[in-house]
C-alpha positions as CSV (number, residue, x, y, z in Angstrom):
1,X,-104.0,-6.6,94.1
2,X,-101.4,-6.5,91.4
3,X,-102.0,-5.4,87.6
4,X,-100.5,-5.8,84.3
5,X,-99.3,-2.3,84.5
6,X,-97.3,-2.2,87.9
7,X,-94.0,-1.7,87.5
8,X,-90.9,-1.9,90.0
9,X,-89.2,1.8,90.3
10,X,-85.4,2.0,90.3
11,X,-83.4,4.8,91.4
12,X,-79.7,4.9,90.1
13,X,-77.0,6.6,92.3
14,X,-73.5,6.8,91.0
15,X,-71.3,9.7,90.3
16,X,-70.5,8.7,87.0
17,X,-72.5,9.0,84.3
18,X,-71.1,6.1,82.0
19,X,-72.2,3.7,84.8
20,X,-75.5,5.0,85.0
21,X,-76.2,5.0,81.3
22,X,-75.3,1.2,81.4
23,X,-77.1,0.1,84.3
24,X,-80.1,1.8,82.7
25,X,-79.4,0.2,79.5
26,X,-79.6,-3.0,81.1
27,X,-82.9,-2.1,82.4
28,X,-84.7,-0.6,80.1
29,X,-85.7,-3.6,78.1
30,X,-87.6,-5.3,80.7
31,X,-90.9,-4.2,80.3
32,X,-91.6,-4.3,84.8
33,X,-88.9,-2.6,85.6
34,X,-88.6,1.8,85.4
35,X,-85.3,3.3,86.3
36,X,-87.1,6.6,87.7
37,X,-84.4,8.7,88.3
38,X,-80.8,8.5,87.9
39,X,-78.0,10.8,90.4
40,X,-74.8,11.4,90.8
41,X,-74.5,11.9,94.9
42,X,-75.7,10.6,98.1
43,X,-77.3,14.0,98.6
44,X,-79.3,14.1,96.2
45,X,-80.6,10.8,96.4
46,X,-82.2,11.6,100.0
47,X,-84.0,13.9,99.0
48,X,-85.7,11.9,95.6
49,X,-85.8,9.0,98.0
50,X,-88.5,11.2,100.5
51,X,-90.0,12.1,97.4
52,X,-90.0,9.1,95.2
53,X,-90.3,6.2,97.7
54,X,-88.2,4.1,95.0
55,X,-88.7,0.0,95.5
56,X,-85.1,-0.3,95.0
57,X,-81.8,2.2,95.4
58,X,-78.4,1.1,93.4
59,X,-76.1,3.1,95.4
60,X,-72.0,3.7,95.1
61,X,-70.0,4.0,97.8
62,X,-67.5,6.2,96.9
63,X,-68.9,9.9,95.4
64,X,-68.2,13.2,95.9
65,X,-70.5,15.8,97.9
66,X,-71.5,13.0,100.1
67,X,-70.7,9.2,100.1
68,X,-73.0,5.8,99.8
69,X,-72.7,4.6,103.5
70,X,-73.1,8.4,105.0
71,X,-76.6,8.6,102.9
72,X,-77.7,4.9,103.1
73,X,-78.9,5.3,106.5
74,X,-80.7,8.6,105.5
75,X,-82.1,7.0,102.4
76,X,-83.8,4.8,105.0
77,X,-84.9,6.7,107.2
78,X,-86.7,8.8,104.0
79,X,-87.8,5.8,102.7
80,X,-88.6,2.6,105.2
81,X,-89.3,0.5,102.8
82,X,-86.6,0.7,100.2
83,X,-84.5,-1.8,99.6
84,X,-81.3,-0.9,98.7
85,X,-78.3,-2.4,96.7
86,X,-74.7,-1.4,97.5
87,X,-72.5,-1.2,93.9
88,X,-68.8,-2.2,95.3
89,X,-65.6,-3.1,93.8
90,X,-63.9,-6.0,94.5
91,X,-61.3,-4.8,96.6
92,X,-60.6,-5.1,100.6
93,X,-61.6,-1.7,100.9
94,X,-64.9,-1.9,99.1
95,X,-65.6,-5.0,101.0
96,X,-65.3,-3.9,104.2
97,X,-67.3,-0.6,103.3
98,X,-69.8,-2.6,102.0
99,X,-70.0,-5.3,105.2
100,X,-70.5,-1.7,106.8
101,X,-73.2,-0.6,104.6
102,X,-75.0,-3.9,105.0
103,X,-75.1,-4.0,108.6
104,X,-76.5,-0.3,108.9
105,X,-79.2,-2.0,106.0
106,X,-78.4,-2.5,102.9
107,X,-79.6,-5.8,101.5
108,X,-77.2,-6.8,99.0
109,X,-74.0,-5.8,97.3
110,X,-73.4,-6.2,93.4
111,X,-70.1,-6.2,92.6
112,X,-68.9,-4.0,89.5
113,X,-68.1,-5.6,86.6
114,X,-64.4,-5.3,85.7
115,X,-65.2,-4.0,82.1
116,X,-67.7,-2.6,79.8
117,X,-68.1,-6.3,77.8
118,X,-69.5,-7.2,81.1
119,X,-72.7,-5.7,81.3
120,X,-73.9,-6.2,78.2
121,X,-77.6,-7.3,77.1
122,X,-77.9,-11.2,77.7
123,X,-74.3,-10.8,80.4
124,X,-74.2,-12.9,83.7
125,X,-74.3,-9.1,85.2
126,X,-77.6,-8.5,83.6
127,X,-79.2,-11.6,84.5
128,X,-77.5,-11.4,88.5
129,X,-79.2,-7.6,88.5
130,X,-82.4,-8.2,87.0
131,X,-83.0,-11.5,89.1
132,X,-82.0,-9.9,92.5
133,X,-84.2,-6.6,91.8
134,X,-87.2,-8.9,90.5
135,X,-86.9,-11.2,94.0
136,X,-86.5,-7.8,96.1
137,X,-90.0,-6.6,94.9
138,X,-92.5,-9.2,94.5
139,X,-95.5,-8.8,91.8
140,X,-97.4,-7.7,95.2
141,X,-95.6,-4.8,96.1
142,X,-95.2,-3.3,92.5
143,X,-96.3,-0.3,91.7
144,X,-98.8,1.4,88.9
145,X,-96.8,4.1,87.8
146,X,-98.2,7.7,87.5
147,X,-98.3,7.5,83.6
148,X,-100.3,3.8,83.5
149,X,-99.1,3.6,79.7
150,X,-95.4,3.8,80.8
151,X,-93.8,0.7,80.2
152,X,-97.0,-1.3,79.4
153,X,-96.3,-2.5,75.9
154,X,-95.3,-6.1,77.1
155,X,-96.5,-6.2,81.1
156,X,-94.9,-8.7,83.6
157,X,-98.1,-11.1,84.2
158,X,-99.6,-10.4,88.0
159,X,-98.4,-13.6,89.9
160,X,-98.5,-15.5,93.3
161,X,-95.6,-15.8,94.9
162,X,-94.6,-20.0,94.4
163,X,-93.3,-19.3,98.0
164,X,-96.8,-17.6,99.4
165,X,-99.2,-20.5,101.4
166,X,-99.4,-22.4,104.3
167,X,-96.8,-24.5,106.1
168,X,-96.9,-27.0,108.1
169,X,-94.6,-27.4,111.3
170,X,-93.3,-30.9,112.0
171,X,-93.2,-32.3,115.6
172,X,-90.6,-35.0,116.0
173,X,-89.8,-36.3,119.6
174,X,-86.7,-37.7,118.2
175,X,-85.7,-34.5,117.7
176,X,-84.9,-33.8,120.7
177,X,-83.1,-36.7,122.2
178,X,-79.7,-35.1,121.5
179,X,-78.2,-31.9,122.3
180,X,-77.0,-30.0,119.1
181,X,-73.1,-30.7,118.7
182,X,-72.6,-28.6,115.9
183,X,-74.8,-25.6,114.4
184,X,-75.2,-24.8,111.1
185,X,-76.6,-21.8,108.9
186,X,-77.6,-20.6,105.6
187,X,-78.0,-17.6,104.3
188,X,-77.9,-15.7,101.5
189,X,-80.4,-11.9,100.1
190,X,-80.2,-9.9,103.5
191,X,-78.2,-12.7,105.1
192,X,-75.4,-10.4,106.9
193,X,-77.7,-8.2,108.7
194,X,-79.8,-11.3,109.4
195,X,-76.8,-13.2,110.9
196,X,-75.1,-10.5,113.3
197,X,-79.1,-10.6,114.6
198,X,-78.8,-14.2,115.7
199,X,-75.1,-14.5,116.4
200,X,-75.5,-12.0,119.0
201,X,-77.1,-14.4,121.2
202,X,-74.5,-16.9,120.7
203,X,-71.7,-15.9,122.8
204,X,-70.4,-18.6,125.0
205,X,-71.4,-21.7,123.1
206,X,-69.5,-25.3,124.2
207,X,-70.1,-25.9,119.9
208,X,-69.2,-24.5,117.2
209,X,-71.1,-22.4,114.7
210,X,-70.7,-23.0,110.8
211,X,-72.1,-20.3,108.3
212,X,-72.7,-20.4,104.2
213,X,-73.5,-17.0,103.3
214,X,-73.7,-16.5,99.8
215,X,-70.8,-14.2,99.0
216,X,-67.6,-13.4,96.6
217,X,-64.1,-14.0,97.8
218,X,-62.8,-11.5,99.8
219,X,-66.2,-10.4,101.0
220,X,-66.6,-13.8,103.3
221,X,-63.1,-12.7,104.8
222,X,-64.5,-9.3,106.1
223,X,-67.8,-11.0,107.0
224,X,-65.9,-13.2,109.4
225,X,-64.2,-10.2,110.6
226,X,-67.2,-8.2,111.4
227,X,-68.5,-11.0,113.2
228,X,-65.7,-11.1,115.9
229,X,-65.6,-7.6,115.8
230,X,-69.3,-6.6,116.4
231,X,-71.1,-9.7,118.2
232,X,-67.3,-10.3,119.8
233,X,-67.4,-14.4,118.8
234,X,-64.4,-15.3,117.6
235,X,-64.6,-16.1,113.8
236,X,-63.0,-17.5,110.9
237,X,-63.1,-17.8,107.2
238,X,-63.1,-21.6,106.5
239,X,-59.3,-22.8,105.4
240,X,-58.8,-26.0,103.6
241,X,-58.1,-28.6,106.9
242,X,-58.3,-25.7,109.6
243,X,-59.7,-27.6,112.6
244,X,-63.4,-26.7,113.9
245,X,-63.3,-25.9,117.6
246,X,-66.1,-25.3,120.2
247,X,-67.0,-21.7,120.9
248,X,-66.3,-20.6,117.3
249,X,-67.9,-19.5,113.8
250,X,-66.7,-20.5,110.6
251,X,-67.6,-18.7,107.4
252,X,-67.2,-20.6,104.2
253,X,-65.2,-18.9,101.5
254,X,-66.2,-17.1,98.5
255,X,-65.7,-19.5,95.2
256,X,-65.1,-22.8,97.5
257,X,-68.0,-25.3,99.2
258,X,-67.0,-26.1,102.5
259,X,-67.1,-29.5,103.6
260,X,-66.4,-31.1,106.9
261,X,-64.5,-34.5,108.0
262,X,-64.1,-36.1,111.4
263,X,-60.4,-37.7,111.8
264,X,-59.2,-38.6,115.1
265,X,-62.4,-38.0,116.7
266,X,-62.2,-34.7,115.9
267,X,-63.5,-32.6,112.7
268,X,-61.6,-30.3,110.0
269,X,-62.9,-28.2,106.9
270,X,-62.5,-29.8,103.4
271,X,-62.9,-27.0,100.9
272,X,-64.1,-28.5,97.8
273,X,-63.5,-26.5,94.1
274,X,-66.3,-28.5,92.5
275,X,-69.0,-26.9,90.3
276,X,-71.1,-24.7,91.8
277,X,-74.6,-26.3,93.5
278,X,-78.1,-24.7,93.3
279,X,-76.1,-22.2,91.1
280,X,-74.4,-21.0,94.4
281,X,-70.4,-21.4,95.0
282,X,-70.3,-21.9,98.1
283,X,-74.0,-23.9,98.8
284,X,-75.5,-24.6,101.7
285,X,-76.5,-28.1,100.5
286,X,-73.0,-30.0,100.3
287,X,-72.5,-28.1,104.0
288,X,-74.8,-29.6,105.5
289,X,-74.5,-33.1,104.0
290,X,-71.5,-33.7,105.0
291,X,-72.1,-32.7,108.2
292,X,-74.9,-35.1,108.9
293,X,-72.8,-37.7,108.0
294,X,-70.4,-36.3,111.1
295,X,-72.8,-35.8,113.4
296,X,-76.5,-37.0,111.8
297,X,-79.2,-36.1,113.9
298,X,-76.9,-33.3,115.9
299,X,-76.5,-31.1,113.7
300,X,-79.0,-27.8,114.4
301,X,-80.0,-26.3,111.1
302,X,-81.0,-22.9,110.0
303,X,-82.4,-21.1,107.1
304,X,-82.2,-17.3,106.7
305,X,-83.3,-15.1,104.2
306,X,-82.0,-15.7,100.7
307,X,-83.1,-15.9,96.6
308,X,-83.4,-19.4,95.5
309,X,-83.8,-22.8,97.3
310,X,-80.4,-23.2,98.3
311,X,-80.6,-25.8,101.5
312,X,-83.6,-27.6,101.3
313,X,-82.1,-30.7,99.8
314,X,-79.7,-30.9,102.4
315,X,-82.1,-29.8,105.3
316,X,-84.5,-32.5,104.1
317,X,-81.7,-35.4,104.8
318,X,-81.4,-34.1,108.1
319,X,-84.9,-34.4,109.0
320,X,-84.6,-37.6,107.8
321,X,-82.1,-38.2,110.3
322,X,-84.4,-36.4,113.0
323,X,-82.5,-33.3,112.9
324,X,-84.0,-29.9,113.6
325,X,-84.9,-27.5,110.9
326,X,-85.6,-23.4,112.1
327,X,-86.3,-21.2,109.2
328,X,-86.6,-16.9,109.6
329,X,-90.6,-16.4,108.8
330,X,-91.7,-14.2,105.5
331,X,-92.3,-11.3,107.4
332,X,-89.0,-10.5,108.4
333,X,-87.1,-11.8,105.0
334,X,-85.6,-9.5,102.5
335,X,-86.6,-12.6,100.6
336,X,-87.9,-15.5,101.6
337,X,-86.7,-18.1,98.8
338,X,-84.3,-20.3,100.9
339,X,-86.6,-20.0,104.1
340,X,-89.7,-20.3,102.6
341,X,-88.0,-23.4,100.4
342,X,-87.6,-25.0,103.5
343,X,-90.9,-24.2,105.5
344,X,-92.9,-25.3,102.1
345,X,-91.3,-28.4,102.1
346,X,-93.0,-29.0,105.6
347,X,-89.5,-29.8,107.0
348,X,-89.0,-26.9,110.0
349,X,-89.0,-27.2,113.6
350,X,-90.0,-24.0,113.9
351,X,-90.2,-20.7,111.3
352,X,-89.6,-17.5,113.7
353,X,-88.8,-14.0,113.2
354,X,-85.4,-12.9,112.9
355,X,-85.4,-11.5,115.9
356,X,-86.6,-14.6,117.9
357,X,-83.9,-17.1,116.2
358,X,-81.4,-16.2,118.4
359,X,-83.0,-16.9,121.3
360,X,-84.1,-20.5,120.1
361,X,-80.8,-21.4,119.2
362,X,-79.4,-20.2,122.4
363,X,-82.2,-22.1,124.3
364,X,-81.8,-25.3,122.4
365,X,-77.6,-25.0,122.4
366,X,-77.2,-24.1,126.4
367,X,-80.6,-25.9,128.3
């Protein structure tokens, strides 16, 4: 049972000081969140993690002594229930370190803000932060802290989850009249680990595969990368009239929504620089509308973890069209915003753990 007084704890790891001081700054004025200790190596941060348990880890990559993605698998293993947020640069390098990080666990990256105006009280970086801790730790899992009068001058309200409550599955015969010709899936919070899970059992597939993962530029380019390299599916970031062939994943890019279009029979990305949908650039929603209006019914759509409601809307028109609808459960969701958007709307197929996604998708692709 939550109370006024729970509080989620925050442990900083950075080897410099002027970052730390500003990411705590940012915190501090939110009455439910504690930054509980603040380091400057990976080292270090193993050791308070065992101790601490923190709900949440800010970690660097690069620092001296010992670096981010040599002690985020430690941190772990220290702490199992930890959720922890990689602090990258926008660079190739700190993508593809990052991509690294996430598949050994990590849950999300934050990208550092180019200059101290950035970060700010009131800044876009504040709000991305404090949003992404606050949906990685749930009122439920908060914590009373050891001194109860800590941080208890203006308590975050005890809450329910909008997400938390039965579902109900739907059962459409229509459904199934038509193999899937193209697959599609969203993703966003926890997404990369989520969809080298699935993609592994999607090797050999006579359609393609088309992926909105909420992401930068640059970091979509090394997702698609790790995806050919690790699961060994060949993969793509989306181009602007790149053909979509059988056998293949497509990752939209960061800062575009990609679209699709059939001409001559057969069907080719249309990257679209409009404003950003559900707050998200790309969305899953104008992905999947435009591909029901390729394929309607045949498109197979999924919903992995993720903050927000990003692909109901468009998941909703496809069950119109007697589409299928699979959704990752709660249980296994870093957060289940877009999932549980989509099982609450009583729209899903089926809503499985991560682990048993795969093997539904390869079931309803290859029978």
């Amino acid at each position: 049972m939550t109370t006024n007084n729970t509080e989620i704890q925050i442990m900083l790891v950075d080897d410099s000081a002027v970052i730390r001081g500003a990411l705590k700054r940012l915190m501090e004025n939110v009455p439910h969140i504690n930054v509980i200790k603040s380091l400057s190596d990976g080292n270090l941060a193993i050791n308070a993690a065992e101790r601490l348990k923190p709900h949440v880890v800010i970690l660097d990559i690069e620092m001296p002594v010992m670096d981010g993605l040599t002690a985020l698998p430690q941190i772990l293993k220290a702490s199992p229930d930890t959720k922890v947020i990689m602090f990258s640069s926008l660079t190739e390098k700190g993508a593809k370190v990052t991509m690294d990080a996430m598949r050994l666990g990590a849950v999300e990256c934050i990208v550092k803000p180019s200059s101290s105006q950035d970060v700010g009280e009131g800044s876009a970086f504040q709000k991305q932060i404090i949003s992404l801790i606050e949906n990685l730790v749930p009122p439920q899992k908060r914590r009373v802290p050891e001194n109860p009068t800590a941080n208890s001058a203006a308590p975050a309200p005890a809450k329910k989850s909008v997400l938390s409550g039965p579902f109900t599955l739907i059962n459409d015969p229509m459904a199934y009249k038509n193999k899937p010709s193209i697959v599609a899936i969203g993703s966003s919070t926890g997404g990369p680990q989520a969809l080298f899970n699935v993609l592994k059992h999607c090797k050999g597939f006579d359609i393609p595969i088309v992926i909105t993962q909420h992401m930068p530029a640059t970091f979509t380019k090394i997702l698609a990368e790790h995806i050919q390299q690790q699961i060994g599916v060949p993969a793509h970031e989306g181009a602007n009239g790149m053909l979509v062939e059988a056998g293949k994943v497509y990752v939209a890019p960061g800062g575009f929504h990609m679209l699709f279009e059939k001409s001559s029979g057969a069907l080719k990305i249309k990257l679209d620089e409009g404003p950003p949908v559900n707050f998200c650039k790309p969305a899953v929603d104008p992905m999947f509308e435009s591909l029901i209006q390729a394929y309607g019914q045949r498109v197979l759509g999924v919903i992995l973890t993720g903050m927000g409601q990003d692909g109901r809307e468009g998941c909703k028109k496809l069950v119109e069209q007697h589409g299928r609808v699979i959704a990752q459960d709660e249980a296994t969701s870093v957060v289940w915003g877009m999932p549980g958007a989509v099982a609450q709307a009583n729209i899903c197929t089926q809503v499985l753990p991560i682990d048993k996604i795969g093997p539904w998708i390869h079931s309803a692709v290859m029978n």
